[in-house]
Every structure is written in C-alpha cells, then in structure tokens.
LUMVOKE-292073 format. One record per atom (N, C-alpha, C, CB): residue number from 1; residue in one letter; z, x, y; atom name. Coordinates in Angstrom, 1 decimal, always signed. Glycine has a CB too. Layout:
i; aa; w; u; v; at
NUM; A; Z; X; Y; CA
...
end
This chain:
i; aa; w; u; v; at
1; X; +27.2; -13.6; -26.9; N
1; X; +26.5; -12.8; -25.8; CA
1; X; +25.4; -13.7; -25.3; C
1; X; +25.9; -11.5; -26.4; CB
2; X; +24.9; -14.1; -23.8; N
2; X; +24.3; -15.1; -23.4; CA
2; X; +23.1; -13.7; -23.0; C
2; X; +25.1; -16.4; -22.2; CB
3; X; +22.2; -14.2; -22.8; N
3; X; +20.6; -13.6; -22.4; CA
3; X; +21.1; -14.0; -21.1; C
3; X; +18.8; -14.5; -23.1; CB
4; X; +20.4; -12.5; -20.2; N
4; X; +20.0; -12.7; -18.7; CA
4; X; +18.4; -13.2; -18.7; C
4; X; +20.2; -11.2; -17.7; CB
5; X; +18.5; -14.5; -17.9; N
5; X; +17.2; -14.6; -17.8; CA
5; X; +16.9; -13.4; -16.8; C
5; X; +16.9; -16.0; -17.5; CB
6; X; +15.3; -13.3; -17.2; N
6; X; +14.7; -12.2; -16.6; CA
6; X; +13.5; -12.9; -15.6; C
6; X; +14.1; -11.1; -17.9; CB
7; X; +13.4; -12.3; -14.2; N
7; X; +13.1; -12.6; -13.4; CA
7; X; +11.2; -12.6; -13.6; C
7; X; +13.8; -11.7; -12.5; CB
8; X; +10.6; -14.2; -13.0; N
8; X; +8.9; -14.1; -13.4; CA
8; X; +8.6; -13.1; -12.8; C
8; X; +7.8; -15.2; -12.9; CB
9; X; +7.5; -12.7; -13.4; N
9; X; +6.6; -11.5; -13.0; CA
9; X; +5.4; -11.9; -12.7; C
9; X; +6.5; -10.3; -14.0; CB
10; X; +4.6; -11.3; -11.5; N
10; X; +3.1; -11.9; -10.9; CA
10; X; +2.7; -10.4; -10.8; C
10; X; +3.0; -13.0; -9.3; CB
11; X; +1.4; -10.2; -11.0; N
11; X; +0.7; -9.5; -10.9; CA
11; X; -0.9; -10.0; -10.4; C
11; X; +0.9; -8.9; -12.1; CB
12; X; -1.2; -8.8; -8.9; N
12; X; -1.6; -9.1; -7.9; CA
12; X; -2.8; -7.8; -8.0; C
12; X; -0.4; -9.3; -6.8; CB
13; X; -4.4; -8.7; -7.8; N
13; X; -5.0; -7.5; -7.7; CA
13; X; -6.1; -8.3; -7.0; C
13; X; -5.3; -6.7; -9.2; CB
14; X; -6.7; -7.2; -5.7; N
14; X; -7.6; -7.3; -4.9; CA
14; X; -9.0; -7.0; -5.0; C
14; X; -7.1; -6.9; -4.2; CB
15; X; -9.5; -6.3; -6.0; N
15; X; -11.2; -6.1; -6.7; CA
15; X; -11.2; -5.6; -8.0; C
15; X; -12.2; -5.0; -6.0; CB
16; X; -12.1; -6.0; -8.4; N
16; X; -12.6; -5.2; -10.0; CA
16; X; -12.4; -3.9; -10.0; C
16; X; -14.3; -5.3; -10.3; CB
17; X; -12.2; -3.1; -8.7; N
17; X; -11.9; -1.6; -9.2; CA
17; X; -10.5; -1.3; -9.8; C
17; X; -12.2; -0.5; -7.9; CB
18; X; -9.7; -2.1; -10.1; N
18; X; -8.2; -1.8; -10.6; CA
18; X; -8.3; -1.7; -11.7; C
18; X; -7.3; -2.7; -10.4; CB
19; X; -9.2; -2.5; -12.4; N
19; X; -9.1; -2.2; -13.6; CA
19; X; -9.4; -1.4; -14.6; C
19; X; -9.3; -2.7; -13.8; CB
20; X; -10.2; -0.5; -13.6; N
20; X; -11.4; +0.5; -14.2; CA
20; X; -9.6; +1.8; -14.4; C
20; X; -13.4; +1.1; -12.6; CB
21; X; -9.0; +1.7; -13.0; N
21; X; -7.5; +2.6; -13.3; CA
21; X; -6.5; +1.8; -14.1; C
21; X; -6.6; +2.9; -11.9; CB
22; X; -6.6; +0.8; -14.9; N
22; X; -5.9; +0.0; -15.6; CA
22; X; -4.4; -0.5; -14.9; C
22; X; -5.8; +0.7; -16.9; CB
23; X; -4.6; -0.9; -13.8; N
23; X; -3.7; -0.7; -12.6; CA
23; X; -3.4; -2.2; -11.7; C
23; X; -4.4; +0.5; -11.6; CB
24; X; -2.5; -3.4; -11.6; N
24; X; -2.9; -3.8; -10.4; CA
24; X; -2.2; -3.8; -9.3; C
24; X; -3.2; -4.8; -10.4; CB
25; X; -2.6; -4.2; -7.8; N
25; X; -2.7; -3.5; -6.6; CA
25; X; -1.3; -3.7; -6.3; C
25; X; -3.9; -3.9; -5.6; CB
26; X; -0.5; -5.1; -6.8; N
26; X; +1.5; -4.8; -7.0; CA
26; X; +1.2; -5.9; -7.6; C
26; X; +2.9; -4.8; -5.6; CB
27; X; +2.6; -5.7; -8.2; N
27; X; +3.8; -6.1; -9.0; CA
27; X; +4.8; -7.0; -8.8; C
27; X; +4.4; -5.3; -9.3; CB
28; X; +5.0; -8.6; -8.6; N
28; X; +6.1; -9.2; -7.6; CA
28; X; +6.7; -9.0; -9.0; C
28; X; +6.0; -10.8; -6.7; CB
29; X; +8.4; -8.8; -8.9; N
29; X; +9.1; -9.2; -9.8; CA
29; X; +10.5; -9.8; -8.6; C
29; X; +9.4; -7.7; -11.0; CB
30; X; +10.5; -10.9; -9.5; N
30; X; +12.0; -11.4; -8.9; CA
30; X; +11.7; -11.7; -7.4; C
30; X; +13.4; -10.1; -9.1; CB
31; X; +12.6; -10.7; -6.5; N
31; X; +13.0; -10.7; -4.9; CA
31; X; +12.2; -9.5; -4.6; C
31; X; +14.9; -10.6; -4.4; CB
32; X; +11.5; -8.3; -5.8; N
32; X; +10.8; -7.0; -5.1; CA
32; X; +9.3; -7.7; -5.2; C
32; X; +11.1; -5.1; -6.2; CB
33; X; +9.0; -6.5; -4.6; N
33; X; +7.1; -6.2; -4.4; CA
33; X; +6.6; -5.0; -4.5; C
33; X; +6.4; -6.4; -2.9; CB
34; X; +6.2; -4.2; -5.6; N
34; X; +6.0; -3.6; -6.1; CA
34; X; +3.9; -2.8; -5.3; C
34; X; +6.5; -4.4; -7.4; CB
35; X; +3.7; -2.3; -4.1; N
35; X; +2.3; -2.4; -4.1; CA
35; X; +1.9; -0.6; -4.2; C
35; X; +1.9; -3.4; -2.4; CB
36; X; +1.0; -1.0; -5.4; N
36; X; +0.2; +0.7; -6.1; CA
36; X; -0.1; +1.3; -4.6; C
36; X; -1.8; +0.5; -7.2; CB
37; X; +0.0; +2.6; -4.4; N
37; X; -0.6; +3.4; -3.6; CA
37; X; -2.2; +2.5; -3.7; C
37; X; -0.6; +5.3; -4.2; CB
38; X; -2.5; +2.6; -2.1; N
38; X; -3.6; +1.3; -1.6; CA
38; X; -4.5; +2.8; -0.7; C
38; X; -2.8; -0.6; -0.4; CB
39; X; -5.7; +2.5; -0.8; N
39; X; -6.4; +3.4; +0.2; CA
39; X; -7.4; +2.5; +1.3; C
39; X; -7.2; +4.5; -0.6; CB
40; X; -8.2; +3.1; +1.9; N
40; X; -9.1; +2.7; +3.2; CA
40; X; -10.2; +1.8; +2.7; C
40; X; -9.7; +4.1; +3.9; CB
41; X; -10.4; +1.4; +1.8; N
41; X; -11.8; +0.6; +1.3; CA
41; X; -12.3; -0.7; +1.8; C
41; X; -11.6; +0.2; -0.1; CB
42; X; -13.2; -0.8; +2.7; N
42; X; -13.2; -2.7; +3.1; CA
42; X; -13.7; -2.9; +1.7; C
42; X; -14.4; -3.4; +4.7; CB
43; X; -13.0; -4.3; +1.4; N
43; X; -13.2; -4.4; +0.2; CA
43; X; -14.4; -5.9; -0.3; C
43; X; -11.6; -4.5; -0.2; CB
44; X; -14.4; -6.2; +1.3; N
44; X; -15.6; -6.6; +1.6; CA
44; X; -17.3; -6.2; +1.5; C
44; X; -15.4; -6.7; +2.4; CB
45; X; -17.2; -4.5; +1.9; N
45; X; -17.9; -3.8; +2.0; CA
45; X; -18.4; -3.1; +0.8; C
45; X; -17.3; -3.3; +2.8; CB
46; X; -16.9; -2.5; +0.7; N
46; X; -16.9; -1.4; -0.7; CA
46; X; -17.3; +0.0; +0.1; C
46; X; -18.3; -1.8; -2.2; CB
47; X; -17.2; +0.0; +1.1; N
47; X; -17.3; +1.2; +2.2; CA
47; X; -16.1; +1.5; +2.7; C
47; X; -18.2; +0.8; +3.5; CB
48; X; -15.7; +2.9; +2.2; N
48; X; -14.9; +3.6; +3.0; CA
48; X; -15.1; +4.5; +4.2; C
48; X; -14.3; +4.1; +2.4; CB
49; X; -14.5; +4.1; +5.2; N
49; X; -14.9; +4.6; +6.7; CA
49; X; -14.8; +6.2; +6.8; C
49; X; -13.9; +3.8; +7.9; CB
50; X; -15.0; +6.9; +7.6; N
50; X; -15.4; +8.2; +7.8; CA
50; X; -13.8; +8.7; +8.4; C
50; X; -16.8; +8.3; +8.9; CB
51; X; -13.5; +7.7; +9.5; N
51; X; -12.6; +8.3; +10.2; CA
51; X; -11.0; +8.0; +9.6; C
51; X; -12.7; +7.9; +11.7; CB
52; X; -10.0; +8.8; +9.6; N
52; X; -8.6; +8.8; +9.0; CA
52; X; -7.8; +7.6; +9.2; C
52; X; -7.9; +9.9; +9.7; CB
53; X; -8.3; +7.0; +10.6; N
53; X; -7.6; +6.5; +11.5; CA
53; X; -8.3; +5.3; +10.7; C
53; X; -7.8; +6.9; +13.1; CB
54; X; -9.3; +4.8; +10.6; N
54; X; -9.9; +3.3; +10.2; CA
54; X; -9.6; +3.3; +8.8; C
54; X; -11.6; +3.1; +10.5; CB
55; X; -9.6; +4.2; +8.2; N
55; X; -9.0; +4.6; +6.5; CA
55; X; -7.6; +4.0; +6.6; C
55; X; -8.8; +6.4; +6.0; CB
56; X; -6.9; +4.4; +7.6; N
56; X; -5.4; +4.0; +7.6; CA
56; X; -4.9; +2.4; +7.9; C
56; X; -4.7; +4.9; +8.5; CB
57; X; -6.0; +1.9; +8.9; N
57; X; -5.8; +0.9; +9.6; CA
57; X; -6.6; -0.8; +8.4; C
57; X; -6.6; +1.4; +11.3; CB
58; X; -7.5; +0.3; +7.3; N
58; X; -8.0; -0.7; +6.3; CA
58; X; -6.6; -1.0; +5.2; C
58; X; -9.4; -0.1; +5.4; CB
59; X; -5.9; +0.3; +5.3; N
59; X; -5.3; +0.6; +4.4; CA
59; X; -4.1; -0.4; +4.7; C
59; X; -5.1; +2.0; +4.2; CB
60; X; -3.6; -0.1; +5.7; N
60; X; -2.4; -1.5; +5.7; CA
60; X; -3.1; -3.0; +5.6; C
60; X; -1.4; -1.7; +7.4; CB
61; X; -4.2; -3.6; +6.2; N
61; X; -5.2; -5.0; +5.5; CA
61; X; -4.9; -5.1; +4.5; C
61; X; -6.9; -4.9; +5.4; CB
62; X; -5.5; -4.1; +3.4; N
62; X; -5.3; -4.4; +2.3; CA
62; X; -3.9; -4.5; +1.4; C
62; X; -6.0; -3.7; +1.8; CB
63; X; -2.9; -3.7; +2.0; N
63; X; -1.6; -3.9; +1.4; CA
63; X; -1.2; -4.9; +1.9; C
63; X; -0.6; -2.9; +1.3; CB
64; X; -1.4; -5.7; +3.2; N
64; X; -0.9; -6.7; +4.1; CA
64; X; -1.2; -8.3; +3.1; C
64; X; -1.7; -6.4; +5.8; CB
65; X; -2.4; -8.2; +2.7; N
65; X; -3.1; -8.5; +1.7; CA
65; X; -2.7; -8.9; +0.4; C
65; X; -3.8; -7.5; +1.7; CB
66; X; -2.5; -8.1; -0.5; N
66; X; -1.4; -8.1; -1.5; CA
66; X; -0.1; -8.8; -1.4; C
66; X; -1.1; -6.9; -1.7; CB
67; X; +0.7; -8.2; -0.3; N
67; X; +2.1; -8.7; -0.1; CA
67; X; +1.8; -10.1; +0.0; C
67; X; +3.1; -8.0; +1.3; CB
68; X; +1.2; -10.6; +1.2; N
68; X; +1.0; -11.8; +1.3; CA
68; X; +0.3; -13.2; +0.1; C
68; X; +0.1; -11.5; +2.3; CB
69; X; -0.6; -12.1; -1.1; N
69; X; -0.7; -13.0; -2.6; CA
69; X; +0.5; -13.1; -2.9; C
69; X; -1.5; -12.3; -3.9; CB
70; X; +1.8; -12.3; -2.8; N
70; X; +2.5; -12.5; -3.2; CA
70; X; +4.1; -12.7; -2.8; C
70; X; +2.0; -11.9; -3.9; CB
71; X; +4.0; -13.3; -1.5; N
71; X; +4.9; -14.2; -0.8; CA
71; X; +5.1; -13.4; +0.1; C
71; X; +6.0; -14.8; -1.5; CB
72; X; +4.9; -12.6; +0.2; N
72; X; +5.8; -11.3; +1.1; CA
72; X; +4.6; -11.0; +2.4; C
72; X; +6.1; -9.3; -0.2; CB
73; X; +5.4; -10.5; +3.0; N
73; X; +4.9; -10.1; +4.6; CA
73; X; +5.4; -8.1; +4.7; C
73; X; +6.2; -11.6; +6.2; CB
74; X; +4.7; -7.9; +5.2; N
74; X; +5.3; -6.4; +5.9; CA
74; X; +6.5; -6.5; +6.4; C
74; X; +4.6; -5.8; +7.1; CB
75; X; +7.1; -6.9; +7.0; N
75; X; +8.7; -6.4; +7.7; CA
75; X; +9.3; -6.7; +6.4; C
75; X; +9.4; -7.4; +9.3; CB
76; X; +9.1; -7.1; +5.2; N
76; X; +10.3; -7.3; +4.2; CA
76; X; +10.0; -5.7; +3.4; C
76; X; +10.0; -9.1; +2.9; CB
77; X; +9.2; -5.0; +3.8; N
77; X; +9.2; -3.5; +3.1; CA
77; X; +10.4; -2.6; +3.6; C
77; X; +7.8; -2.6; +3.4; CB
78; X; +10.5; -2.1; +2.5; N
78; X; +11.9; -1.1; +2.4; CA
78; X; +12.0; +0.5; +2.3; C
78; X; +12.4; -1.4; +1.1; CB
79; X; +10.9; +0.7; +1.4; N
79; X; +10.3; +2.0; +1.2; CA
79; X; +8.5; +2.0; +1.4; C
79; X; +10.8; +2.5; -0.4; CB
80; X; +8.3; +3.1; +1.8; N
80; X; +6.9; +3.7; +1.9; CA
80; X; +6.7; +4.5; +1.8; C
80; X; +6.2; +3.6; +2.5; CB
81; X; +5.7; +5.1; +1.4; N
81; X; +5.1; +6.8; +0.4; CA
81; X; +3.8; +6.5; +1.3; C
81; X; +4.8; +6.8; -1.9; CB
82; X; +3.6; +7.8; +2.3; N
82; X; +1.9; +8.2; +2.7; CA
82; X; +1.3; +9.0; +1.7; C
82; X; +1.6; +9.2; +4.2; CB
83; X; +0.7; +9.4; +1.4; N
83; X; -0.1; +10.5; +1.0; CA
83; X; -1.1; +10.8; +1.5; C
83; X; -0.5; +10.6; -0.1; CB
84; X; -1.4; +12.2; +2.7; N
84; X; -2.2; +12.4; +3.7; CA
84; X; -2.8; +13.7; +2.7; C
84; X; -1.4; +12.6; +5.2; CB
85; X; -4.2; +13.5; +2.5; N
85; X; -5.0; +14.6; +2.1; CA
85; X; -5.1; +15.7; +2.9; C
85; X; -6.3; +14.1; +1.9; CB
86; X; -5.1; +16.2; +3.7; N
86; X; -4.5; +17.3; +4.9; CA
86; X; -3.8; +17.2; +6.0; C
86; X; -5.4; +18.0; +5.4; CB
87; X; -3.0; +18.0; +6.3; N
87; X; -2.3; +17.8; +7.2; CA
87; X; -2.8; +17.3; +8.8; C
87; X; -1.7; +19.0; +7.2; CB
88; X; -4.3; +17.8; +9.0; N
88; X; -5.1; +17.7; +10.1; CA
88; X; -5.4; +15.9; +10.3; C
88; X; -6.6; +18.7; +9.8; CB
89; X; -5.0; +15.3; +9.4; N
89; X; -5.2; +13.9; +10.0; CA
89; X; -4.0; +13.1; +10.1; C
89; X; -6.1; +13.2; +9.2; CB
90; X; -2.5; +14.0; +10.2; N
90; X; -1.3; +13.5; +10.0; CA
90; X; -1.6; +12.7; +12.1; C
90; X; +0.3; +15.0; +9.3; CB
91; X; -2.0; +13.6; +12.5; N
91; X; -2.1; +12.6; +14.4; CA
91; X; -2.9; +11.6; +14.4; C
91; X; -2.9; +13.5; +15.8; CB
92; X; -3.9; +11.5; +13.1; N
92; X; -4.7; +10.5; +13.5; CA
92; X; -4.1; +9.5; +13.1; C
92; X; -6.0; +10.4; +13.2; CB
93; X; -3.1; +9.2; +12.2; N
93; X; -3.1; +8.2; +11.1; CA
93; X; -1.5; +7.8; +11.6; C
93; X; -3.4; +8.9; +9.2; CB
94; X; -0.8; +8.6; +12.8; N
94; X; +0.5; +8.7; +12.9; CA
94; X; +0.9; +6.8; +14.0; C
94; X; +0.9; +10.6; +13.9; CB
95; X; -0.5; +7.0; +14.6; N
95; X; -0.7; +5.5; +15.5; CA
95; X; -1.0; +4.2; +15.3; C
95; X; -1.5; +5.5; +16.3; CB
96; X; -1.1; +4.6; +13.9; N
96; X; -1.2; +3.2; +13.4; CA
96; X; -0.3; +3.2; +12.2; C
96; X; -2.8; +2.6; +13.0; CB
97; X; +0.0; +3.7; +11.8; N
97; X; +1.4; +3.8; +11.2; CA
97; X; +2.9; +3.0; +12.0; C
97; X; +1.7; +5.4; +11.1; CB
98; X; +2.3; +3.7; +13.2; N
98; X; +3.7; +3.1; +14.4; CA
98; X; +3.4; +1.6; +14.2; C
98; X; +3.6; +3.6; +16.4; CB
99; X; +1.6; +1.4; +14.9; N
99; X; +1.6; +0.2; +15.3; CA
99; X; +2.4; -0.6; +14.4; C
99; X; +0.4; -0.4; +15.4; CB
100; X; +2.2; -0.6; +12.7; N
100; X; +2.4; -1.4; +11.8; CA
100; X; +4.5; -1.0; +11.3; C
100; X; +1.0; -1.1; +10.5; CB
101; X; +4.8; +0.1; +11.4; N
101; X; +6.2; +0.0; +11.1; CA
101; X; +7.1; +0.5; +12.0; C
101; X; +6.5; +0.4; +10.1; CB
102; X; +6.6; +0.5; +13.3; N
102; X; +7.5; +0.6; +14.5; CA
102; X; +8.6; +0.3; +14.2; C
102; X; +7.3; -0.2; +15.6; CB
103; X; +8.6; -1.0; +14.0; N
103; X; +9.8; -1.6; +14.6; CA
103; X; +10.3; -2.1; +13.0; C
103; X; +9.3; -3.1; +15.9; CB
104; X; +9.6; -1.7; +12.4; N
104; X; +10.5; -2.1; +10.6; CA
104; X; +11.1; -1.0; +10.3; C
104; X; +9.4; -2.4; +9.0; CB
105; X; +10.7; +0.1; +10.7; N
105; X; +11.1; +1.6; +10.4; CA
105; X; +11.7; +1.5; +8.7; C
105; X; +12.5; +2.1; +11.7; CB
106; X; +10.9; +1.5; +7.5; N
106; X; +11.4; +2.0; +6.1; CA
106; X; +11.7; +3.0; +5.9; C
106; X; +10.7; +2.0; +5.2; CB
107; X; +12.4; +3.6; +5.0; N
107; X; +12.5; +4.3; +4.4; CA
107; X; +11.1; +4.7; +4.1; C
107; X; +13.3; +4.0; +3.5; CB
108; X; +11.1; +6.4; +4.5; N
108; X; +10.1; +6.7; +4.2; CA
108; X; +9.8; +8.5; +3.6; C
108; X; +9.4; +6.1; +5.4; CB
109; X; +8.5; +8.4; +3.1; N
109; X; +8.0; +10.1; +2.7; CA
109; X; +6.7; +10.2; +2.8; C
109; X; +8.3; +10.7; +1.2; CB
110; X; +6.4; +11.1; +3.3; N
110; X; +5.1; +11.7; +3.3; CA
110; X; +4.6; +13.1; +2.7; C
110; X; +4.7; +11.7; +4.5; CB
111; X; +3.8; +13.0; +2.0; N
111; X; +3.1; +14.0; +1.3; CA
111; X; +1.8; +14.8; +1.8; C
111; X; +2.9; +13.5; +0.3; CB
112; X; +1.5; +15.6; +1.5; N
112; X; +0.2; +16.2; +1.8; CA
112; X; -0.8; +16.6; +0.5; C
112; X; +0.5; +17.5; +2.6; CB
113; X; -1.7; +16.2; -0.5; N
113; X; -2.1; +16.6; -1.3; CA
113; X; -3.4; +15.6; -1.8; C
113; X; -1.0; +16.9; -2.1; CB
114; X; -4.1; +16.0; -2.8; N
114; X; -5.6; +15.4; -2.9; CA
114; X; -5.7; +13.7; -3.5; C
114; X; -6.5; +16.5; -4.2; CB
115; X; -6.3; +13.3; -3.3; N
115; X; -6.4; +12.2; -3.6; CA
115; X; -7.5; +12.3; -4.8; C
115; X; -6.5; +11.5; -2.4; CB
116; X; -8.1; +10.8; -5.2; N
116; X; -8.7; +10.8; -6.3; CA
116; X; -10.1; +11.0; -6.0; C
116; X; -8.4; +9.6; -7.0; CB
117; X; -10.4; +10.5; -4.8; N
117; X; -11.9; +11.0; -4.1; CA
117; X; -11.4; +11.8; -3.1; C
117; X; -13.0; +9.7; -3.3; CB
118; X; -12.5; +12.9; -2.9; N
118; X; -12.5; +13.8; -1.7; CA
118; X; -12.7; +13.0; -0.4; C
118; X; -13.6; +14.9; -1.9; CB
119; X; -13.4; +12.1; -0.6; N
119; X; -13.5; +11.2; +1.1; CA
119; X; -12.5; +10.5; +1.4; C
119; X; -14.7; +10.0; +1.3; CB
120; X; -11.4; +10.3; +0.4; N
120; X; -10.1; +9.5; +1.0; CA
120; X; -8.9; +10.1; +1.8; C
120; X; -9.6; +8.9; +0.0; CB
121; X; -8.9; +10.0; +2.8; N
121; X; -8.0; +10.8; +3.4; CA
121; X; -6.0; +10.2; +3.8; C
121; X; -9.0; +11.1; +4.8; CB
122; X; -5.9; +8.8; +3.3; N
122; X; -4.6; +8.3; +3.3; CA
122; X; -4.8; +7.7; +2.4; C
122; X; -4.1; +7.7; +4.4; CB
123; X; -3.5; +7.6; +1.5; N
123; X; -3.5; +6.4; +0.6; CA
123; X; -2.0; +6.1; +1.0; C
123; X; -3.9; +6.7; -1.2; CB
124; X; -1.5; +4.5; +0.5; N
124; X; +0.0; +4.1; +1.7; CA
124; X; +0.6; +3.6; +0.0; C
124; X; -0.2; +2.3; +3.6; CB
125; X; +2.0; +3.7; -0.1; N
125; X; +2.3; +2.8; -1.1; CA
125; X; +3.4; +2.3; -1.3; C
125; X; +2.0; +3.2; -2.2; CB
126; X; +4.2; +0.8; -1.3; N
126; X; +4.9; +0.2; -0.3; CA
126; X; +5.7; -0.6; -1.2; C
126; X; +4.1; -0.5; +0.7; CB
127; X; +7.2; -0.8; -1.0; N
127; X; +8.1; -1.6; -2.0; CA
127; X; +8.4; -2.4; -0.8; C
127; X; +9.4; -0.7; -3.0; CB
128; X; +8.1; -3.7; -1.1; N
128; X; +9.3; -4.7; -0.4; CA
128; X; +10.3; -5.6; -1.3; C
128; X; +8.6; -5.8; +0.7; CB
129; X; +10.8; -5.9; -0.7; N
129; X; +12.2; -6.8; -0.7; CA
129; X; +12.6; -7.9; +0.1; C
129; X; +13.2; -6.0; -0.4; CB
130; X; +12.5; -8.9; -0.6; N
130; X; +13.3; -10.2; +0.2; CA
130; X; +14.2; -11.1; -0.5; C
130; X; +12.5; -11.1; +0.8; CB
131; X; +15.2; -11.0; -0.6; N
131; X; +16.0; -11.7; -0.9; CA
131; X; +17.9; -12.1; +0.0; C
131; X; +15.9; -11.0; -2.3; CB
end
C-alpha cells in the first residue's frame, strides 16, 4: 500500500486576537483556502466602525488580506457564508457585497443571527479554490 502524500498546510493569522478564540483567520491546505468567519475590525485601529456598511467593507480588507498571505486573491472564492446580525442592515451591506462579488458570484448563504459582540453587525466567511 503506498502513502498519499498529504497536501502542506499554512496557517494564516492577522492579530493577537485569534488566539485568545484559539482560531486562525484561514487555513491554506493544498489548492483550498480555508478563511474563519472575519468581521469589521481595522486592525490597525482595533476600532470597529459604527456603520454596517464600513463593518462590511473592513470586513472583505481583512479577508482580502488573509487570502492574499496565502497565495490566493478573491475571484478564486467558491463559497461564502454572511452572517447579518439583523435583518435591518441586509441594504446596507448588500453594496458592497456586489462591489466585491459581482462579478465572482459564489456560492452563497446568508444568515441572520447574533454575533459574538453586540456591536458587530456582519461577519463574512469564505472558501477559495485554485487549482
């Protein structure tokens, strides 16, 4: 019986807060990209912005971010998961969503339900693929 070699694995993390969730921010294995549900945080800052819309628009940066530690670009995503803390900010967060997957159109789901802080109102979380 011969061993499949098994594809390197990188593991990709963007601040000290990942670890406090014992978590990092993705996973490259092989040809995937594995990126954790990501939220609005400049991570420069450590300030998360007030409005849905700048939450959402940090929120792809930072997964844009990740992919890019780890070879990958946005149009190689396949699937994406929103999780919108009420429905009332599904219009704000719907225009920059386009901007960024217009034209990639993933596979996609969206949810409505709480996040881990009450001030976070999107969190995005994103599998790509290139091979």
């Amino acid at each position: 019986m011969t061993k499949k070699k098994q594809a390197k694995r990188k593991l990709i993390s963007l601040n000290e807060g990942e670890k406090t969730y014992s978590m990092s921010r993705a996973l490259v294995q092989g040809d995937w990209c594995f990126v954790s549900g990501t939220v609005g945080y400049d991570y420069n800052t450590g300030e998360l912005p007030e409005s849905a819309a700048q939450q959402a628009q940090n929120t792809f940066a930072n997964i844009m971010a990740a992919l890019k530690a780890g070879g990958f670009e946005l149009g190689h995503t396949v699937r994406v998961q929103y999780t919108v803390s009420d429905r009332k900010y599904i219009k704000e967060v719907l225009p920059v969503i386009k901007a960024h997957f217009g034209a990639i159109l993933p596979a996609a789901t969206m949810v409505i339900a709480g996040l881990v802080d009450e001030k976070m109102k999107i969190e995005i979380e994103v599998t790509a693929f290139k091979g």
